[in-house]
C-alpha positions as CSV (number, residue, x, y, z in Angstrom):
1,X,38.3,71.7,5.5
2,X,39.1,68.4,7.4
3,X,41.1,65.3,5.4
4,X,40.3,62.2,5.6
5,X,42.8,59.2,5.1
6,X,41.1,55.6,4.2
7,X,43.6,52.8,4.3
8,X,43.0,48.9,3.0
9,X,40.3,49.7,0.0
10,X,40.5,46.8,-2.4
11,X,42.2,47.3,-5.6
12,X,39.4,46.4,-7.3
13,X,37.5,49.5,-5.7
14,X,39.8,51.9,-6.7
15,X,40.0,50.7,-10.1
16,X,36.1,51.1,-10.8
17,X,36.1,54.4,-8.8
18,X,38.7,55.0,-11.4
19,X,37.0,54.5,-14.3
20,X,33.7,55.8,-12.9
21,X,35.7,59.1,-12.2
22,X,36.9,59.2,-15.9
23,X,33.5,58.4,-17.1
24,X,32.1,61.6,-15.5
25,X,35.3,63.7,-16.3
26,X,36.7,64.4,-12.7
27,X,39.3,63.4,-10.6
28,X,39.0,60.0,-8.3
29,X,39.4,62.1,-5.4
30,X,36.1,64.7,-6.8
31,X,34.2,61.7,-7.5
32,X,34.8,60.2,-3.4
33,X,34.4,63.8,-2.3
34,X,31.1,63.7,-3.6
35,X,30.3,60.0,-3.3
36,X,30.6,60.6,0.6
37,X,28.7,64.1,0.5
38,X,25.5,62.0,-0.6
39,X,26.4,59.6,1.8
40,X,26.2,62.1,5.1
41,X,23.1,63.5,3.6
42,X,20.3,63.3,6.2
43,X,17.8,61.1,4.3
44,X,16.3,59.2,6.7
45,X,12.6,58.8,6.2
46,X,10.6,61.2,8.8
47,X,8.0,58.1,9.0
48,X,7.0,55.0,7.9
49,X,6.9,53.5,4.3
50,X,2.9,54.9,4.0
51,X,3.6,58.1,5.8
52,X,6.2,58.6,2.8
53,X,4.0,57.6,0.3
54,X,1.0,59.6,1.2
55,X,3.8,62.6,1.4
56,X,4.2,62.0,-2.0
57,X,0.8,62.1,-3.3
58,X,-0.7,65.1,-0.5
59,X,-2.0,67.7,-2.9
60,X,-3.1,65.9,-6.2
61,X,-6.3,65.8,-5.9
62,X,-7.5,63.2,-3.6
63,X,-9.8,64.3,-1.1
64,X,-10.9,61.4,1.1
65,X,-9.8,59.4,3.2
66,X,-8.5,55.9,2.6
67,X,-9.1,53.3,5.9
68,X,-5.6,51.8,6.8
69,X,-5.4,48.1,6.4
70,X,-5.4,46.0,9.5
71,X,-4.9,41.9,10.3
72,X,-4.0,39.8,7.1
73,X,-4.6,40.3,3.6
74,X,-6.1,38.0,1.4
75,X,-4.5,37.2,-1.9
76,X,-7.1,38.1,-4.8
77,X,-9.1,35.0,-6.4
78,X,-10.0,35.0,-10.2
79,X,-12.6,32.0,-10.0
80,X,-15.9,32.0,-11.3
């Protein structure tokens, strides 16, 4: 395993990690090996916001199509 030395991190930082590292019963050092670990994850989205959406939602049931929304968008009116 590599180290990694981070110099010039507000005291303020290292107090909440601190406290944060107490809260979940591990060391400050477990809690920033971890914090970073999530952070290197690779979860970038593979599309755009509907693509990720409709990902979400493939399989439930819904078996048409829904037309994709094109030029502006009119705000709904309640009159009578």
């Amino acid at each position: 395993m590599a180290e990694l030395f981070i110099e010039w991190i507000e005291d303020d930082v290292v107090e909440r990690l601190g406290r944060r590292a107490s809260k979940h019963g591990c060391s400050l050092e477990e809690l920033v090996r971890d914090i970073l670990r999530d952070a290197a994850k690779d979860t970038r989205p593979s599309g755009g916001l509907g693509s990720e959406i409709a990902a979400l939602f493939r399989g439930r049931g819904l078996d048409f199509e829904i037309p994709e929304v094109r030029g502006p968008i009119r705000p709904a009116t309640f009159d009578e």
